[in-house]
C-alpha positions, 0 to 999 in steps of 0.5 A, a space after each residue: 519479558 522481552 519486547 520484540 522490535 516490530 518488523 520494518 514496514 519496508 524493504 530496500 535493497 533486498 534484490 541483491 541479498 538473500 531475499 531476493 528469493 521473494 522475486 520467484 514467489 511475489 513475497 516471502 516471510 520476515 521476521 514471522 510476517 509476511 511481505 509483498 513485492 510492490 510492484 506499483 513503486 519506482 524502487 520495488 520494495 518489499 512491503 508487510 501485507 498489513 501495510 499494503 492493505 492499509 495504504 489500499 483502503 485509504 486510497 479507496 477513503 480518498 478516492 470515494 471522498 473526491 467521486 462525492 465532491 465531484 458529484 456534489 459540485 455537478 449537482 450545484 453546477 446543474 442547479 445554478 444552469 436550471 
C-alpha cells in the first residue's frame, strides 16, 4: 500500500501560477483538501481549512487565557485598595 504525502499546510507563490484561480473563489481544492486564502497574512498564502480552524481556536485558548489573568489581577488590585 502507498502512503500518500500529506498536502502543505501552506502555499506561497501561488497568485502567478495556475492556482491563482483561487483569487475569484476565496479558496479552492488541492490535493483532495481544501484551502483558503488568508487574508490576515502579510504574503496571502493559501491555507488548509483544518489548519485556519486550528491556528483560530488556539488564538481563542490564548485570548481567554489572558481576559482570566486580566480579571484575576483586577480583582487582587481591588482587594489590595479595600
Amino acid at each position: 500500500m502507498k502512503i500518500k504525502p500529506e498536502p502543505p499546510e501552506r502555499i506561497y507563490g501561488w497568485l502567478d501560477s495556475q492556482l491563482s484561480v483561487a483569487r475569484h473563489y476565496g479558496g479552492l481544492k488541492y490535493q483532495g483538501v481544501d484551502y483558503q486564502i488568508d487574508y490576515l497574512s502579510a504574503d496571502e498564502p493559501l491555507v488548509r481549512v483544518d489548519v485556519l480552524a486550528r491556528e483560530a481556536k488556539a488564538r481563542k485558548e490564548r485570548a481567554a487565557h489572558l481576559n482570566a489573568e486580566a480579571k484575576r489581577l483586577n480583582m487582587l488590585a481591588q482587594r489590595d485598595l479595600i
